[in-house]
Structure formats: structure tokens, C-alpha cells
C-alpha positions as CSV (number, residue, x, y, z in Angstrom):
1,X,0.0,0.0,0.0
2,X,2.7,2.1,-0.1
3,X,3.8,4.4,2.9
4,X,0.8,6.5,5.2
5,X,0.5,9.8,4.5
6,X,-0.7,11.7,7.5
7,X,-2.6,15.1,6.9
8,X,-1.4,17.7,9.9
9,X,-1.6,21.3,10.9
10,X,1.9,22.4,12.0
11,X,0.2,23.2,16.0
12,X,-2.2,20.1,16.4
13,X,-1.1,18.3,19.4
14,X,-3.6,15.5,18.5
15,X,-1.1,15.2,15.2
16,X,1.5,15.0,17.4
17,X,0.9,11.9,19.0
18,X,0.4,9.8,15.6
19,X,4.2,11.5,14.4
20,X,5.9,10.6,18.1
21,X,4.2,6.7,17.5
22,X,5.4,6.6,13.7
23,X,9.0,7.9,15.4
24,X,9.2,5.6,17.9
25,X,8.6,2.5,15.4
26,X,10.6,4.2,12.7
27,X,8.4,4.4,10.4
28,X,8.4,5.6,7.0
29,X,6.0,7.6,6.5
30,X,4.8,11.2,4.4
31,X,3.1,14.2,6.2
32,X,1.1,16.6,4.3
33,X,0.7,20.0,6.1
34,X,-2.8,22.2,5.7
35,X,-4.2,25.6,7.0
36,X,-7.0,24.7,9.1
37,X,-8.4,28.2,9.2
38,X,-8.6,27.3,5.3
39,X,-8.7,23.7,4.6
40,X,-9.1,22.6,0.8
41,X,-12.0,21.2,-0.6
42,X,-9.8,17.6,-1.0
43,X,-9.5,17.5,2.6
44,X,-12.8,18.0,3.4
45,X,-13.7,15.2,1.6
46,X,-11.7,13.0,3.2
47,X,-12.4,14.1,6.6
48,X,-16.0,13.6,8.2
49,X,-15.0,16.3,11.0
50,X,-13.2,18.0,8.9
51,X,-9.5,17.8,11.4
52,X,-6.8,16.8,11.6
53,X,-5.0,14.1,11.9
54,X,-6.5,12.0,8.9
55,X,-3.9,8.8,8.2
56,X,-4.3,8.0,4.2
57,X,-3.0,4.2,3.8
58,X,-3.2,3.7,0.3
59,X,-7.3,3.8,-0.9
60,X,-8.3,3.6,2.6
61,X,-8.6,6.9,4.9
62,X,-8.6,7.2,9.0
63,X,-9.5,9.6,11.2
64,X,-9.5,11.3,14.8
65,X,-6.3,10.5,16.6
66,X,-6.7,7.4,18.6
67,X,-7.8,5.4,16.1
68,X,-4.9,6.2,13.9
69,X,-2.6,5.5,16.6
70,X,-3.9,2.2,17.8
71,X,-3.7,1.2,13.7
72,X,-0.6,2.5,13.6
73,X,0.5,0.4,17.2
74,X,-0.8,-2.8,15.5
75,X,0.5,-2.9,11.7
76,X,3.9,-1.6,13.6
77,X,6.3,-3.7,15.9
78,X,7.2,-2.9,18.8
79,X,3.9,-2.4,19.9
80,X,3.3,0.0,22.5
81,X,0.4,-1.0,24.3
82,X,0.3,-3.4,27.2
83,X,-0.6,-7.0,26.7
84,X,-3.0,-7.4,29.5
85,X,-6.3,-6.8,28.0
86,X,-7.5,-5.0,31.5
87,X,-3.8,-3.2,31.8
88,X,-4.1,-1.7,27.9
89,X,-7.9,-0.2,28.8
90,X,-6.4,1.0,31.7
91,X,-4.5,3.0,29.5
92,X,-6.7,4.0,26.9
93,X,-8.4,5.6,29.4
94,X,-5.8,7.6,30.9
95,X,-5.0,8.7,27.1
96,X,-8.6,9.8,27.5
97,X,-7.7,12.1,30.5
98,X,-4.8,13.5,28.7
99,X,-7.0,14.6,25.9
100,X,-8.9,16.4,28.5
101,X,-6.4,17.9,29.7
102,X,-5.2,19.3,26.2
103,X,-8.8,20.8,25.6
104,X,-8.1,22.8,29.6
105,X,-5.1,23.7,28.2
106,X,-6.3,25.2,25.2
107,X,-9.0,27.1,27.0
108,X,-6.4,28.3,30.0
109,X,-4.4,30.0,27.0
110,X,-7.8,31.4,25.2
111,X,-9.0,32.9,29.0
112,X,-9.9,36.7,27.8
113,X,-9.2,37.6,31.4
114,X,-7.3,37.3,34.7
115,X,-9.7,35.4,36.8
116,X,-10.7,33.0,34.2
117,X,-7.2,32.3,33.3
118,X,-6.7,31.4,36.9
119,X,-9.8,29.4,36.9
120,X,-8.8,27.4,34.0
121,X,-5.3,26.9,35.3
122,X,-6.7,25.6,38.8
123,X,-8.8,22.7,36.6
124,X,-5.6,21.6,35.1
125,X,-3.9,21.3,38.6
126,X,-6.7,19.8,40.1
127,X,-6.2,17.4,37.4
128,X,-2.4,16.8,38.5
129,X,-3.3,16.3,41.6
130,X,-5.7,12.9,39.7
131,X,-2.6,12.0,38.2
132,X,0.0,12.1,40.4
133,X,-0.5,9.1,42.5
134,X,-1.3,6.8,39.9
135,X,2.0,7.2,38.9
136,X,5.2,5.0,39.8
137,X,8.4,6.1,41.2
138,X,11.4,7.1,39.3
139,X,14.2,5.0,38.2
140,X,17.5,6.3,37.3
141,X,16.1,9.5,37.4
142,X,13.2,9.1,34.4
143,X,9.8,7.9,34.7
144,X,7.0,6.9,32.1
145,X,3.5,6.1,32.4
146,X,4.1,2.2,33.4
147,X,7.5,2.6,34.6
148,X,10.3,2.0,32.8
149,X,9.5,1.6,29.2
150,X,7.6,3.8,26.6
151,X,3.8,3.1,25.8
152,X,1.2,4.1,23.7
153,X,0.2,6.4,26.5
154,X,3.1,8.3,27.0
155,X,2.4,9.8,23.4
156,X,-1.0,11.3,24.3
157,X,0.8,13.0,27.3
158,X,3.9,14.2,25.6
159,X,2.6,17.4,23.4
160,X,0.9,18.7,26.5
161,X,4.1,18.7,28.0
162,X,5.6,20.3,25.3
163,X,3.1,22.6,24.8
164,X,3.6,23.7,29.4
165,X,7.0,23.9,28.2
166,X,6.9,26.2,25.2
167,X,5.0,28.4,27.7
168,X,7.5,28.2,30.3
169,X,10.1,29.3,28.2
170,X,8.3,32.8,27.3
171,X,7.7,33.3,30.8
172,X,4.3,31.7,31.8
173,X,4.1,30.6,35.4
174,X,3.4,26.7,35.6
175,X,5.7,25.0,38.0
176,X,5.7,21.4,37.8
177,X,7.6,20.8,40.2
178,X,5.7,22.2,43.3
179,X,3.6,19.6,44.3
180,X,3.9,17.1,41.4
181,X,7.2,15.7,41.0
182,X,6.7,12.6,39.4
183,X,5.0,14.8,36.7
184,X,8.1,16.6,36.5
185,X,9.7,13.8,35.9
186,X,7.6,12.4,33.3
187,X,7.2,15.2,31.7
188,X,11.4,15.7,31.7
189,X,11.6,11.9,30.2
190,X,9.2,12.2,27.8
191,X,10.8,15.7,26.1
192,X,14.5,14.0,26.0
193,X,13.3,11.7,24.0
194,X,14.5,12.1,20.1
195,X,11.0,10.7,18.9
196,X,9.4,13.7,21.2
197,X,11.8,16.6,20.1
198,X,11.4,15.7,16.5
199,X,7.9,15.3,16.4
200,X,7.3,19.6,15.8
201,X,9.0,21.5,13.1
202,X,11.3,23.5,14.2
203,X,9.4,26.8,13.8
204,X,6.6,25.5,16.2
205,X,7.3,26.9,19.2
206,X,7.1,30.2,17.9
207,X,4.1,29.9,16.3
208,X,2.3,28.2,19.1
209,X,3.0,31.6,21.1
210,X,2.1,33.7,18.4
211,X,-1.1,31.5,17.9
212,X,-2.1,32.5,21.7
213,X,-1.2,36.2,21.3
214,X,-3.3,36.5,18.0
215,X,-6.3,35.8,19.8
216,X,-6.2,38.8,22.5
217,X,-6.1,36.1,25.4
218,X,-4.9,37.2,29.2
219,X,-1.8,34.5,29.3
220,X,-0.9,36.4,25.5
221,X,-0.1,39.1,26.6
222,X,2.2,38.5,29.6
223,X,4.6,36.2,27.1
């Protein structure tokens, strides 16, 4: 069938995921970028929600972001999900929870004001503090989801991550490390990795912070 072609916009995080998964198997693969604030009549017709990601694998089309990553995790070996069938729903649940916690994200750096910046913020931590004790302890200083190895889940969490971390950088004030240091650590594993780092293009950061200042929200203006 020749190899997938995966249709992205350069900021999805939900794109993301599918590009760290085809990195980590090595993959090769094509990625088509389009502008989702104009997307062509082609894609359209491809895509029933009309966004991204959409996998094309030869006549055949995917869409929406799990499903293309648990194709993706079961035409490629290694396979990163569990074997257990209880231990890999486990999982796809708490790749459920990270998707929520991209869509707070999204909405803490949209907040037009102060106090719903905050408020959006506070549902993100409240989330950490969900997440923190499902979590295992470190080893050797690095931690993923189940331990010690990469899995499918560690993918879902990965842009949000990068995304805390692009903020960080410009000055947005989202300490990890106060009262959730195993999601410190996880989140310092998971952006070390090469499969993580080249997952954006390089002019992605950048834009993601432009992206936020072009639409007039509070947190846009104090990067």
C-alpha cells in the first residue's frame, strides 16, 4: 500500500501523537501540512470532522487521533500498548484524561481575562493532583506512564508537556515541580526523547506563542 500519508496542521497536538508513534517505530512515513483556518475542498472530503489528523494508507482513509494510533501500534512492531487486555484499557483511558487535559489547556491560554485564566489553570492542577499518585516512582532518574519503558500512552501525554513547556520558556508561570514531582519527571523523560523533540517543526514553538497572542487572550499578553 505504499507508505501512510498523515494530513497535519503544524500546532495540532492531536497530530502529534500519531508522528511521536510513527517515530518511535521508525516508520516511514509522508506528512502533508494544511491551514486549518482554510482547509481545501480535498480535505474535506476525506475528513468527516473536517481535522486533523487523517492517516491515508493507500485507498483507505482514517481519522480522529486514537484510532490512527492504535492502527498504527498494530501494523507496527514494537507495539506500545500493554498486553493485559484489563492493563491496555487502563491505558486508553488515561489517554482519554490527557485529551482532556489538552482541551483545559487550550481554553487556559484562550481565557480573555485574569480570573478565568486562573480558573482554567486551577482545573488543570486539580487534574495533577488525579494524576500524580497513579503514577510509579522514578528510576535512574526518568519515569513513564508504566515505569520504565515507553507506551502508547506516554504519546497522548507528551505534546501537552511540550506545549507547558513552550510556555515556560516565554515566561508563563506553571511550576511542575511544586507539588507534582513525578509529573516533573515524566514530563522531563518524555521531552528528552528524540522521537518527542522531532515530532514539531522547528518553527513550532514560535508559532504556538504567536497563535495565543493572535487571539487577545490574558496569558498572550504576559509572554
Amino acid at each position: 500500500m505504499g507508505k501512510p500519508t498523515l494530513i497535519s496542521f503544524k500546532l495540532c497536538p492531536y497530530v502529534q501523537r500519531s508522528v511521536i508513534n510513527l517515530l518511535e517505530k521508525k516508520v516511514d512515513y509522508e506528512i502533508k501540512y494544511i491551514d486549518l483556518a482554510n482547509k481545501p475542498d480535498w480535505f474535506l472530503k476525506i475528513s468527516p470532522f473536517g481535522r486533523v489528523p487523517v492517516l491515508v494508507v493507500g485507498e483507505e482513509v482514517l481519522f480522529e487521533s486514537a484510532v490512527i494510533n492504535e492502527y498504527l501500534d498494530e501494523t507496527n512492531l514494537p507495539s506500545l500498548h500493554p498486553k493485559d487486555p484489563l492493563v491496555k484499557a487502563k491505558h486508553r483511558a488515561w489517554a482519554e484524561f490527557a485529551s482532556a487535559l489538552l482541551v483545559d489547556q487550550y481554553l487556559w491560554t484562550m481565557s480573555k481575562d485574569e480570573a478565568e485564566s486562573n480558573k482554567k489553570r486551577d482545573e488543570i492542577l486539580s487534574k495533577f493532583k488525579i494524576l500524580e499518585p497513579v503514577l510509579l516512582e522514578p528510576k535512574d532518574g526518568k519515569l513513564f506512564f508504566a515505569g520504565d519503558s515507553m507506551h502508547l500512552v506516554d504519546t497522548a501525554y507528551a505534546p501537552f508537556f511540550m506545549r507547558l513547556d513552550f510556555l515556560k520558556a516565554k515566561g508563563a508561570e506553571f511550576d511542575l515541580g511544586r507539588g507534582f514531582p513525578k509529573i516533573q519527571i515524566w514530563s522531563d523523560t518524555l521531552l528528552s526523547l528524540p522521537s518527542v523533540k522531532n515530532s514539531v517543526l522547528p518553527e513550532v514553538p514560535n508559532e504556538y506563542i504567536e497563535f495565543i497572542k493572535a487571539h487577545n487572550s490574558w496569558l498572550g499578553g504576559k509572554l
